[in-house]
MARMI-478399 format. One record per residue (C-alpha): residue in one letter; chain; residue number from 0; y, z, x. Coordinates in steps of 0.25 Angstrom, whole numbers, plus 5000, padded with zeros to 4 digits. Layout:
> r,c,k,v,w,u
> A,A,NUM,Y,Z,X
...
! end
This chain:
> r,c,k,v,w,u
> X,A,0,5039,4980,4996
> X,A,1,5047,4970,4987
> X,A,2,5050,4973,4972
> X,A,3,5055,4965,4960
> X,A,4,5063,4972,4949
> X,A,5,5056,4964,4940
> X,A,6,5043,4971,4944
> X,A,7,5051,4984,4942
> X,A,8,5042,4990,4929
> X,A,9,5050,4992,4916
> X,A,10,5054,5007,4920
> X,A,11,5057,5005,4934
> X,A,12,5066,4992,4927
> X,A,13,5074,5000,4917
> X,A,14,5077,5010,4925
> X,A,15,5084,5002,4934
> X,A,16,5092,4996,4923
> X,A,17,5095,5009,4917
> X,A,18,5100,5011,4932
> X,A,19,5111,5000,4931
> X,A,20,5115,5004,4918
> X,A,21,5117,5017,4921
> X,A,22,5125,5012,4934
> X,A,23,5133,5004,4924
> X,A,24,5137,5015,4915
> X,A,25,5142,5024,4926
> X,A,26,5150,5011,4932
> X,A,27,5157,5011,4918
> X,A,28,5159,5025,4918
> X,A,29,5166,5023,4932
> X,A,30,5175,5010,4926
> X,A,31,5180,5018,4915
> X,A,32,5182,5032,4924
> X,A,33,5191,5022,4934
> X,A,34,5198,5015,4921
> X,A,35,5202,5028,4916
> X,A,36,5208,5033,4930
> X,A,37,5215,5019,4932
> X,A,38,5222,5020,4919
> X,A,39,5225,5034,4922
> X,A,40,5231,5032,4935
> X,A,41,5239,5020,4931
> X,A,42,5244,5028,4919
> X,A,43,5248,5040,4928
> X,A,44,5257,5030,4937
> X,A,45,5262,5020,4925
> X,A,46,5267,5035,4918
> X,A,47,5273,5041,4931
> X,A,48,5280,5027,4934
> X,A,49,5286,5025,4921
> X,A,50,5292,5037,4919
> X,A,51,5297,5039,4933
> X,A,52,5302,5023,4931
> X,A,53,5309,5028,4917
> X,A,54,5318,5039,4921
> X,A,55,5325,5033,4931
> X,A,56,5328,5022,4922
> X,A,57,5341,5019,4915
> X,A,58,5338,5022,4899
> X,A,59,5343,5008,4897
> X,A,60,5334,4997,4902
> X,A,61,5340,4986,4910
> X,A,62,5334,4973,4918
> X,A,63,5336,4980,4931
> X,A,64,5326,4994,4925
> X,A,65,5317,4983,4919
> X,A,66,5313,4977,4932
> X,A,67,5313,4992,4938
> X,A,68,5303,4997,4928
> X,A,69,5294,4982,4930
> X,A,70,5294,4985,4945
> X,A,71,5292,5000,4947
> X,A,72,5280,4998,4936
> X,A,73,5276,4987,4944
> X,A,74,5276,4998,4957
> X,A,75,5271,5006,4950
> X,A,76,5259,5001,4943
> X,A,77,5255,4989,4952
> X,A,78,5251,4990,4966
> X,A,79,5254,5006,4967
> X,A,80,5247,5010,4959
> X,A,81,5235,5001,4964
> X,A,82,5237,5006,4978
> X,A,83,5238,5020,4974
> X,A,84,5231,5028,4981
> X,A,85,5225,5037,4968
> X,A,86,5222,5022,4963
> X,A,87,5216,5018,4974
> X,A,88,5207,5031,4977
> X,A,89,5202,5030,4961
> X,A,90,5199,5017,4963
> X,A,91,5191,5019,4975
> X,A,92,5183,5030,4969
> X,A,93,5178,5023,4960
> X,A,94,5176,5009,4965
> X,A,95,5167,5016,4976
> X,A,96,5159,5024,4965
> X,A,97,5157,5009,4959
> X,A,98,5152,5005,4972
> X,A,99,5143,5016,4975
> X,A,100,5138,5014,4961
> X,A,101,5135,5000,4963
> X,A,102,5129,5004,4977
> X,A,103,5120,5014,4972
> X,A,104,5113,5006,4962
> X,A,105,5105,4998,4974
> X,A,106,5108,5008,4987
> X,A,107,5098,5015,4991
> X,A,108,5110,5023,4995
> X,A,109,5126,5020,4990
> X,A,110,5134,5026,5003
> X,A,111,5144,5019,5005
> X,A,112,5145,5010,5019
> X,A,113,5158,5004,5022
> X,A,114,5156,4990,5018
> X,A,115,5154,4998,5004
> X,A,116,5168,5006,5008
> X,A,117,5174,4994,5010
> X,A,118,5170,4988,4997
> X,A,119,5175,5001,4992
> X,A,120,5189,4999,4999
> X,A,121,5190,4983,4997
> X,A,122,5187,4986,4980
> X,A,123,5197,4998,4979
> X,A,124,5208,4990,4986
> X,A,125,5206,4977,4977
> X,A,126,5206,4983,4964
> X,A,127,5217,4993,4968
> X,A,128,5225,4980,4969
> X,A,129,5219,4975,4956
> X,A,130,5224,4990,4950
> X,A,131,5239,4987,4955
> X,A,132,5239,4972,4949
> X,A,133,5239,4980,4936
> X,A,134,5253,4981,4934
> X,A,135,5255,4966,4938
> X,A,136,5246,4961,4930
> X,A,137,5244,4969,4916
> X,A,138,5257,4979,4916
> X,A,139,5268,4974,4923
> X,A,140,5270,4961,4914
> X,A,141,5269,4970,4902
> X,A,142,5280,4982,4907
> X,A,143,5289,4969,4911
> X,A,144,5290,4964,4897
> X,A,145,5291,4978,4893
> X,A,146,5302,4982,4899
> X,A,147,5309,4969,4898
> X,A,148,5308,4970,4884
> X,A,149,5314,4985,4884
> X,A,150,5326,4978,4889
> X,A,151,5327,4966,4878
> X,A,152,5326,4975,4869
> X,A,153,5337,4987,4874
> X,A,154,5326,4998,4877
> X,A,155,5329,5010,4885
> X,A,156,5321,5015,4897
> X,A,157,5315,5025,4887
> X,A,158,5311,5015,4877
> X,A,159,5304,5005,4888
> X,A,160,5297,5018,4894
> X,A,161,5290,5019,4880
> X,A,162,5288,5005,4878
> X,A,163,5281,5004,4890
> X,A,164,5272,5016,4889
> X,A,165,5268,5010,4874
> X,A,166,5264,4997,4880
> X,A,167,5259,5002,4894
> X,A,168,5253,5017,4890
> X,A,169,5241,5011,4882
> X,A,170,5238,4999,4891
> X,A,171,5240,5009,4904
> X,A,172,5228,5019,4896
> X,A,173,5217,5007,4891
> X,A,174,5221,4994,4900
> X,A,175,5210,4986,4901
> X,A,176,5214,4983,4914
> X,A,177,5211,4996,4921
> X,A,178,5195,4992,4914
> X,A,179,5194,4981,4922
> X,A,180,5201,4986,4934
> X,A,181,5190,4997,4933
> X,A,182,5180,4989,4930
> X,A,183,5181,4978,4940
> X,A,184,5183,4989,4952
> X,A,185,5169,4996,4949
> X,A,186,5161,4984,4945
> X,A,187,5166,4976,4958
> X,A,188,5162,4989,4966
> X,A,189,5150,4993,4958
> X,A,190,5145,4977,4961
> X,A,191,5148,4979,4977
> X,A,192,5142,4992,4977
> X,A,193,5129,4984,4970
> X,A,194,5129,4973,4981
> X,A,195,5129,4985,4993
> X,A,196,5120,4993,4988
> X,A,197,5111,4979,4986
> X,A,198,5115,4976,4999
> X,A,199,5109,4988,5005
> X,A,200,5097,4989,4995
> X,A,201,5092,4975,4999
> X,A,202,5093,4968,4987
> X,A,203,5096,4954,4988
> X,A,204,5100,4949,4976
> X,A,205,5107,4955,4962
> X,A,206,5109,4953,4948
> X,A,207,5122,4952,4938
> X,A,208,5118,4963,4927
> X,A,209,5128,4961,4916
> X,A,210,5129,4970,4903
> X,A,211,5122,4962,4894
> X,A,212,5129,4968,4882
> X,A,213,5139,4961,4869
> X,A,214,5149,4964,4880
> X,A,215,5144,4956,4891
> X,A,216,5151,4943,4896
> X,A,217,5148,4928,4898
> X,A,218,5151,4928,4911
> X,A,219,5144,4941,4913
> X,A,220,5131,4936,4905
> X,A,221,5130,4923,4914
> X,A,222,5129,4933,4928
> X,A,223,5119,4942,4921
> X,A,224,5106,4941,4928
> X,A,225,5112,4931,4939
> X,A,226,5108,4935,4953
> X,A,227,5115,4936,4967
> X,A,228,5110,4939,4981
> X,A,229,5115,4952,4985
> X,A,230,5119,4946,4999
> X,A,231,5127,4936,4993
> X,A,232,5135,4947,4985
> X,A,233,5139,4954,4998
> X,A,234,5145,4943,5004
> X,A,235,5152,4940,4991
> X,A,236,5157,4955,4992
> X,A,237,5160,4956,5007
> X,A,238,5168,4943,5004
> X,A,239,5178,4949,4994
> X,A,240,5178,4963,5002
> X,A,241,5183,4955,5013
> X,A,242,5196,4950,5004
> X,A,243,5208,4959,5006
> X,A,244,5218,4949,4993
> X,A,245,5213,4956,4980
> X,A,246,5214,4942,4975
> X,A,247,5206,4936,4982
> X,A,248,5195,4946,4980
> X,A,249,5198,4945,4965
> X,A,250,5196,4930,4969
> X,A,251,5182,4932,4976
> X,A,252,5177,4941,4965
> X,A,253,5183,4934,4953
> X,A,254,5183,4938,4939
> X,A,255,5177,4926,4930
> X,A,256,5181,4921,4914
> X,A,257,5170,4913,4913
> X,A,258,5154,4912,4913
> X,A,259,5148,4906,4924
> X,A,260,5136,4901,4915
> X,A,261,5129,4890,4923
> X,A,262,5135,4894,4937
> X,A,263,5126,4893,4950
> X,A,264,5123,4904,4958
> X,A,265,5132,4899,4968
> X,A,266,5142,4897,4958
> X,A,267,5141,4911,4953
> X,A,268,5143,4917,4968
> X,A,269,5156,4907,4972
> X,A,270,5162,4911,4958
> X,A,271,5162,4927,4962
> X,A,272,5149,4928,4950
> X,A,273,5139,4937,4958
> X,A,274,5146,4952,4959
> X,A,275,5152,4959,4946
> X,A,276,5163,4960,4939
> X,A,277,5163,4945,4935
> X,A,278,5175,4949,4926
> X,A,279,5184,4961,4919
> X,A,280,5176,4973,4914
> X,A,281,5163,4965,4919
> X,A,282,5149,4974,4919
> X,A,283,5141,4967,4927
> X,A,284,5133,4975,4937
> X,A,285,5122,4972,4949
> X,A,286,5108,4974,4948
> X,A,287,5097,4968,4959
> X,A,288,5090,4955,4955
> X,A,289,5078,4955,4947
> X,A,290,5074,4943,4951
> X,A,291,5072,4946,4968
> X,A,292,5063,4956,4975
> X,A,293,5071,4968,4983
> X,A,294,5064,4975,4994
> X,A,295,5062,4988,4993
> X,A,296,5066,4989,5009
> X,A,297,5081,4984,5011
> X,A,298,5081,4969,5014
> X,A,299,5083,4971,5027
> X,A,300,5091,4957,5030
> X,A,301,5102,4961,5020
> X,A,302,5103,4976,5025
> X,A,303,5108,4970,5040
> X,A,304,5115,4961,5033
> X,A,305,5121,4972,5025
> X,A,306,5122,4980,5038
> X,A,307,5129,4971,5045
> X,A,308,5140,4967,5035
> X,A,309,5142,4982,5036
> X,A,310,5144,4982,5051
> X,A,311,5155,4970,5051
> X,A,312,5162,4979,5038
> X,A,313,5162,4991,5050
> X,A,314,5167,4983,5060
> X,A,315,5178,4978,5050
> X,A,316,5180,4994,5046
> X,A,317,5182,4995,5062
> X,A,318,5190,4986,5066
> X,A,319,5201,4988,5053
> X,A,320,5201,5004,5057
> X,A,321,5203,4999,5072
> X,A,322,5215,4991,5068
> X,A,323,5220,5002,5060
> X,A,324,5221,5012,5070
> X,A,325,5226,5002,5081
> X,A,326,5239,5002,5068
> X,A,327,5239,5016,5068
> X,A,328,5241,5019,5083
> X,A,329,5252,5008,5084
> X,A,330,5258,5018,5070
> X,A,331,5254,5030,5078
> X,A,332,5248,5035,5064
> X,A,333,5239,5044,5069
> X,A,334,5235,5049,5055
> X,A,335,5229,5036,5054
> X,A,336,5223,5033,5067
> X,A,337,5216,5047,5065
> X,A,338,5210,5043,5051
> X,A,339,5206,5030,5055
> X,A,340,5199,5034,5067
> X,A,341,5191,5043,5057
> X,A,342,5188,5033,5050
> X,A,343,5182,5025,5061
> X,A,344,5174,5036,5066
> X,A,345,5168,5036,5053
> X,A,346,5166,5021,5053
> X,A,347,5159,5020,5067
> X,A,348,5148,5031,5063
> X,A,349,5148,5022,5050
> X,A,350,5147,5010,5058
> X,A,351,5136,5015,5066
> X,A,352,5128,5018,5054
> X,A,353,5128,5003,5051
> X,A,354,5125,4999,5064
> X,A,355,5113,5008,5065
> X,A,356,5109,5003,5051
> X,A,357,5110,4990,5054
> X,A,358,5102,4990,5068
> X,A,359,5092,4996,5060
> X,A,360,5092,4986,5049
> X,A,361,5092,4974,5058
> X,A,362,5078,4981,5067
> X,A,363,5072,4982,5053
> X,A,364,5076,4966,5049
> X,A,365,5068,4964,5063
> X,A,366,5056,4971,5060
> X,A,367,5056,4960,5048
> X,A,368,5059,4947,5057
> X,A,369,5073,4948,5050
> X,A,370,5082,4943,5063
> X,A,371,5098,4944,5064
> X,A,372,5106,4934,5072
> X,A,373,5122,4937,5070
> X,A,374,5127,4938,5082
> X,A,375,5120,4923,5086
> X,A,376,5121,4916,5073
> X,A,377,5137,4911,5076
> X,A,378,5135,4902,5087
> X,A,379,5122,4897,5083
> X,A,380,5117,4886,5072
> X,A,381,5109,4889,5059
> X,A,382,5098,4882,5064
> X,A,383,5097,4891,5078
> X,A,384,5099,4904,5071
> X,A,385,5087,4901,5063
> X,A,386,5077,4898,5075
> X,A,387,5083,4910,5082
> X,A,388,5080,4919,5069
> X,A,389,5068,4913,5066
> X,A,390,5063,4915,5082
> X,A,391,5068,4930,5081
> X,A,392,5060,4933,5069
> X,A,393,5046,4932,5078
> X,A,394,5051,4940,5088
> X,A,395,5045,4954,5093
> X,A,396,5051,4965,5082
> X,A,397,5057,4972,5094
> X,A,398,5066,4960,5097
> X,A,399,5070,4955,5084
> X,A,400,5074,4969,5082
> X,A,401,5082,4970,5094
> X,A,402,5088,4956,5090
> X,A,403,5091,4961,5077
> X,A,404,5099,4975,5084
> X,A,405,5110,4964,5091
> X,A,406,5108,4953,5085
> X,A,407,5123,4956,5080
> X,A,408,5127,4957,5094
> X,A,409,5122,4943,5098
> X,A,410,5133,4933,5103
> X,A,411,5134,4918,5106
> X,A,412,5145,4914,5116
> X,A,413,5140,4901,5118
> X,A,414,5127,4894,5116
> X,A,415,5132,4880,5123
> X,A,416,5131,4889,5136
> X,A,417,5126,4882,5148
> X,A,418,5120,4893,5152
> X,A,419,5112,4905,5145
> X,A,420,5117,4919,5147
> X,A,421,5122,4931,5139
> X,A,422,5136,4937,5144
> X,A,423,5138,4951,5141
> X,A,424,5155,4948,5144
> X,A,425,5155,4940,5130
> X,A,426,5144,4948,5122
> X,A,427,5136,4934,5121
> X,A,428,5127,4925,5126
> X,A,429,5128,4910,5132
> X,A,430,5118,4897,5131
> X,A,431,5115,4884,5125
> X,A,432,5108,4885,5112
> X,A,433,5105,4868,5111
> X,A,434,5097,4874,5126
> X,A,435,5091,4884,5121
> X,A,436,5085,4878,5107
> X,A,437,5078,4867,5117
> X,A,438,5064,4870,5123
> X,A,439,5065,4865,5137
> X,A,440,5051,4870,5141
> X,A,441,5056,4884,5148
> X,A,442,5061,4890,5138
> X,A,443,5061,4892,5123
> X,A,444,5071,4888,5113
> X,A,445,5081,4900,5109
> X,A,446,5075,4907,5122
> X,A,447,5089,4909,5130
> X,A,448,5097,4911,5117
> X,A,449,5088,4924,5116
> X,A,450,5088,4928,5131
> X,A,451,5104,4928,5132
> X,A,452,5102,4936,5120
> X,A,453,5092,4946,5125
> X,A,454,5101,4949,5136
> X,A,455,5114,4951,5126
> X,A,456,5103,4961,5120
> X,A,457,5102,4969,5131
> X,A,458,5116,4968,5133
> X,A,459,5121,4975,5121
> X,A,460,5109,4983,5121
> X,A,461,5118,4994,5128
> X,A,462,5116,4989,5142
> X,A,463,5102,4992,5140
> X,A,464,5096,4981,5149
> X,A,465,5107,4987,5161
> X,A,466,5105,5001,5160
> X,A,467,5093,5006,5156
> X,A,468,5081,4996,5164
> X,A,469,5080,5004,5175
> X,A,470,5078,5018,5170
> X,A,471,5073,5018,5156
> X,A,472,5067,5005,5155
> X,A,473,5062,5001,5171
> X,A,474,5066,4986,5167
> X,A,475,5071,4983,5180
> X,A,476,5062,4990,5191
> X,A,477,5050,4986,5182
> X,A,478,5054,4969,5182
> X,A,479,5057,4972,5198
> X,A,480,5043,4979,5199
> X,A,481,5036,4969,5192
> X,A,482,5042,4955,5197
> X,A,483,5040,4963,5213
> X,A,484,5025,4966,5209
> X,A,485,5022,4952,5204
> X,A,486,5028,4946,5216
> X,A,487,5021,4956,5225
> X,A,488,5009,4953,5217
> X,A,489,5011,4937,5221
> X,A,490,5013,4939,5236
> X,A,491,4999,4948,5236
> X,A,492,4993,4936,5228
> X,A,493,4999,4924,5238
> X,A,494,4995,4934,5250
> X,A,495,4982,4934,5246
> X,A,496,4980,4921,5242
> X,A,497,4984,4917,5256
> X,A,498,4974,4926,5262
> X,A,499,4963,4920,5253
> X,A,500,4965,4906,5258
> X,A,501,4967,4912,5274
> X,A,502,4982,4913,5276
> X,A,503,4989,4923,5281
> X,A,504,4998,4933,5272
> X,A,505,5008,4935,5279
> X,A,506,5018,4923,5276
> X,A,507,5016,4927,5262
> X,A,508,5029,4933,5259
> X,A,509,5036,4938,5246
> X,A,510,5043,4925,5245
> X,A,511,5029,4919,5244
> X,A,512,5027,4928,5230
> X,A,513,5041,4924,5225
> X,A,514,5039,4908,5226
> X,A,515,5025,4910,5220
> X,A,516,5031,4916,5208
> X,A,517,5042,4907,5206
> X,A,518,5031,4896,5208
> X,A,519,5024,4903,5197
> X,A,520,5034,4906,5189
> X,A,521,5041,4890,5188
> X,A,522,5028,4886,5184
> X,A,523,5026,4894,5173
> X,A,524,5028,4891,5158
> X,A,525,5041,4886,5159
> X,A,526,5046,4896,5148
> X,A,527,5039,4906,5153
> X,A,528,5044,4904,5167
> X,A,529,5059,4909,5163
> X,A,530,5054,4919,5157
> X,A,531,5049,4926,5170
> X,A,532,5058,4920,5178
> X,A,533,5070,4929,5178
> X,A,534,5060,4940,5181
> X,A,535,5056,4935,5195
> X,A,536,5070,4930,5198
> X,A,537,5079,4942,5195
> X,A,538,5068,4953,5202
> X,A,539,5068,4941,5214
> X,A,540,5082,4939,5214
> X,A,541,5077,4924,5212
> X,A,542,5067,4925,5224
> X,A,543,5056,4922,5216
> X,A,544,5065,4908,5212
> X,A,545,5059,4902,5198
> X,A,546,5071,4893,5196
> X,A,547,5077,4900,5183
> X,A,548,5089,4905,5179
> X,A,549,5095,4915,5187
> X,A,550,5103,4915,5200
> X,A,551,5099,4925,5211
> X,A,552,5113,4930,5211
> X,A,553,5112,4934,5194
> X,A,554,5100,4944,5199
> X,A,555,5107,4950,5213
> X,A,556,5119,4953,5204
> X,A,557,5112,4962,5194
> X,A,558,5099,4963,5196
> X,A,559,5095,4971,5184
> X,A,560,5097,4957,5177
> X,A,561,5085,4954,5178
> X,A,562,5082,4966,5169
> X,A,563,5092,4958,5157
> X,A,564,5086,4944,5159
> X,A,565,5072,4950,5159
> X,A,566,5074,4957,5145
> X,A,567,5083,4943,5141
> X,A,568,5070,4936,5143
> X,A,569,5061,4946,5137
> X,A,570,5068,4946,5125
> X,A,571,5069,4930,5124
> X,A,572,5055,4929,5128
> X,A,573,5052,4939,5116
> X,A,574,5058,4930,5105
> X,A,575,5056,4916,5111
> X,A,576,5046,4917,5120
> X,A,577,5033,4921,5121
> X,A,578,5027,4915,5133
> X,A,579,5039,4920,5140
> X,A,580,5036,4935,5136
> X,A,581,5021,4932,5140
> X,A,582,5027,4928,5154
> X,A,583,5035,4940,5155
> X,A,584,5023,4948,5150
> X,A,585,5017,4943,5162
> X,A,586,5026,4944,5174
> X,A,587,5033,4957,5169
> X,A,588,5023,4966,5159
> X,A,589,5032,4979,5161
> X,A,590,5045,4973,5162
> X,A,591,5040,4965,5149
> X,A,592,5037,4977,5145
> X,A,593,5051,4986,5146
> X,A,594,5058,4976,5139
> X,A,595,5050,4975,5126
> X,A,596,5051,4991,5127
> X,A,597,5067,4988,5129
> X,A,598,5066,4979,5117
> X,A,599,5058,4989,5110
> X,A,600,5067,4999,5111
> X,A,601,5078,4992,5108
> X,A,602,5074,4988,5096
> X,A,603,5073,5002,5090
! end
């Protein structure tokens, strides 16, 4: 069932505001409770450094002390202090209570995943930076003029220490600086918190609320009520997460002087004007659009979406902890080999959370005709993709969910093959898509993309097409059974065909039966004849000789292949092929049968 927020009734609609505002006020609690520990802090190390800095100077003042008091202050105050550890972990804490704030306000749920703990990690680490260019920027310039006026004008060392505890002491207890530090941390994480929990809520698209108060800004006023698609925000985010230069982040998320009255839509999203804080001490928070209708059931296209991006972030996770131990045994640091084998432990169970959730997502999108094609989308054009999507959409459920499962897992190596075949050595299938988009007459368009890709299917589903066909499935003995009986069948029916017309029985051999077949088979349908073809051929070793594909020598070297060519064609014929699966229906009932009951099962 859809819903429209404008169709919430006037209670259902103020309690939902007096939701955001209450949300707001205990975000403003959180910037004033991380103002005051910033100010503390940075007091705690600006009192400890001068007065270690003081004694050890000599009571007059000289150019060579003045450059000693500007540089360890600079030490002091700057990047140390940003990198602190005490700095870092309050800045953390409440950088992820903004987060899960934000989060909240849409999840069904605000657990953190790791693409969430890696926003986390990223914002701490830029804004710990921003912290340390305090000195730089708004102190150091001030104690440099300070001290050199000390000198000009013959102060001692204790004179300059109470000079610069006038000037700095205030600003060090109320800087508006440490505000907007505060404020621009938590706003940032409170919007990506918004975005994730949207994410996994299945909104599609948001709205800038800004405090429409005396205090509000034009720039602010121009972005209230503007709306953005939720998807579009991610990327935008995932973009600036993946920025290590706190510069250039500050570049992809800029601050902004101006009003950007008249500004597309586009414009707004080039100019970083679609996720708050648009500016110092901004208030602007996220709320979901009036204006679109949001299922009630996640929108199931954006949670795989959602889903996968997670993956690729665990598989980065991964691979950083694996070159991270491969440093640690070259240092023979055991300590932290054995704490980042921990840590992968807990990634891989993490990781396998994901993995279930997004297999089931993915079964879910195919019960609705939503079709996935990752893996394939590289090596073909637009126009393909869309023909290939559009052809799995009115596919059996059972096989679009089964697509769905490996879709990921699909590979191209070359579609200007000669030839059409799936090579499990290099993970991928080989043919010539300009072929397989022409109808020749014997088969249909996009048939043999689909069979190769049956048979990497069954590949990657653990072997099953090798090792379980004969015990739990029968495939094998039951394709032989069947192709024995129907060729039994035509020897009884040319014997007595011959004894109806007053010829003798006797020359009427089992070759007989295997010429009649491949008589009947080459005159079939021409795309119903390869359908059926390989089943006669591999169960004969190519006795009963219908003139297609495969060498007698393919089937003698394996011959349970004829178990993987039979699902391969099954599963093509499924999608593409009707009159194909009628065929198969036909000639093979039980065999027919098995597989929809492999397909079946693997599908759940």
């Amino acid at each position: 069932m859809n819903i429209k927020l404008t169709e919430l009734g006037r209670h259902e609609a103020w309690l939902r505001l007096s939701s955001i505002l209450k949300a707001g006020d205990k975000h403003i609690l959180l910037e004033r409770k991380l103002t005051s520990e910033l100010i503390k802090n940075w007091s705690e190390v600006y009192n400890y450094i001068l007065a270690e800095l003081f004694k050890n100077l000599p009571a007059e003042l000289t150019t060579q002390a003045a450059e000693i008091i500007t540089q360890r202050l600079a030490d002091g105050l700057g990047q140390s202090f940003g990198s602190s550890e005490k700095v870092r972990a309050e800045l953390n804490k409440y950088i992820t209570q903004a987060y899960q704030s934000g989060k909240s306000e849409f999840a069904a749920k605000s657990d953190l995943n790791l693409p969430d703990k890696r926003a986390i990690e990223v914002l701490t680490k830029h804004n710990c930076y921003w912290l340390g260019e305090h000195y730089g920027k708004h102190i150091g310039p001030k104690i440099a003029e300070l001290t050199q006026n000390a000198i000009n004008d013959g102060l001692g060392r204790n004179e300059l220490a109470e000079e610069l505890r006038k000037a700095l002491g205030g600003e060090v207890g109320g800087y508006k600086y440490w505000d907007v530090v505060s404020s621009a941390a938590l706003v940032r994480s409170r919007s990506f918190g918004c975005i994730s929990g949207m994410v996994e809520a299945g909104i599609v698209e948001y709205e800038i609320l800004a405090m429409g108060d005396e205090r509000m800004c034009p720039i602010c006023g121009e972005l209230n009520g503007q709306t953005f698609s939720v998807r579009g925000a991610q990327r935008v985010i995932n973009h600036a997460l993946s920025i290590d230069d706190p510069d250039k982040f500050k570049e992809a998320m800029p601050w902004h002087t101006q009003s950007p009255a008249g500004m597309s839509k586009e414009k707004l999203l080039a100019e970083g004007m679609s996720i708050p804080p648009f500016h110092g001490r901004c208030r602007c928070t996220l709320i979901m659009s009036e204006t679109v209708e949001v299922l009630e059931v996640n929108d199931t296209e954006a949670k795989v979406n959602s889903l996968i991006e997670q993956d690729k972030q665990y598989q980065a996770e991964y691979d950083r902890i694996q070159q991270e131990k491969g440093a640690a045994i070259q240092r023979r640091d055991v300590k932290t080999y054995d704490k980042l084998f921990r840590r992968e432990q807990q990634l891989i169970e993490d990781w396998r959370k994901i993995g279930d959730e997004l297999r089931a997502a993915k079964i879910e999108a195919a019960e609705k005709s939503i079709m996935f094609a990752s893996g394939i989308s590289e090596k073909l054009d637009e126009a393909d993709m869309k023909k290939i999507i559009s052809i799995l959409e009115a596919a059996p459920e059972d096989v679009r969910k089964v697509w769905n499962i490996y879709e990921d897992q699909m590979k191209i190596i070359n579609k200007n093959s000669s030839d059409g075949f799936y090579s499990p050595i290099d993970g991928g299938i080989h043919f010539d898509i300009y072929e397989d988009t022409i109808f020749h007459g014997d088969r249909p368009v996009y048939s043999v993309i689909f069979h190769e890709l049956g048979h990497l299917i069954d590949n990657k589903a653990d072997g099953l097409m090798d090792w379980s066909l004969r015990s739990s499935y029968g495939l094998y003995d039951t394709l032989k059974a069947e192709v024995n009986d129907y060729i039994d069948a035509r020897q009884k029916q040319l014997k007595a065909e011959a004894m109806r017309d007053g010829k003798s029985t006797k020359d009427i051999k089992k070759k007989d039966a295997y010429s009649s077949i491949a008589y009947e088979i080459t005159h079939l349908p021409r795309s119903s004849s390869i359908t059926v073809s390989d089943l006669f051929s591999g169960a004969t070793f190519n006795k009963v000789e219908d003139g297609w594909i495969h060498k007698t020598e393919y089937w003698k070297a394996n011959p349970d292949m004829i178990c993987c060519e039979f699902f391969a064609q099954v599963f093509s014929d499924l999608i593409v092929n009707p009159d194909g699966t009628e065929m198969t229906k036909r000639y093979a009932p039980k065999s027919y049968a098995i597989v929809r009951q492999m397909i079946s099962d693997m599908a759940k």
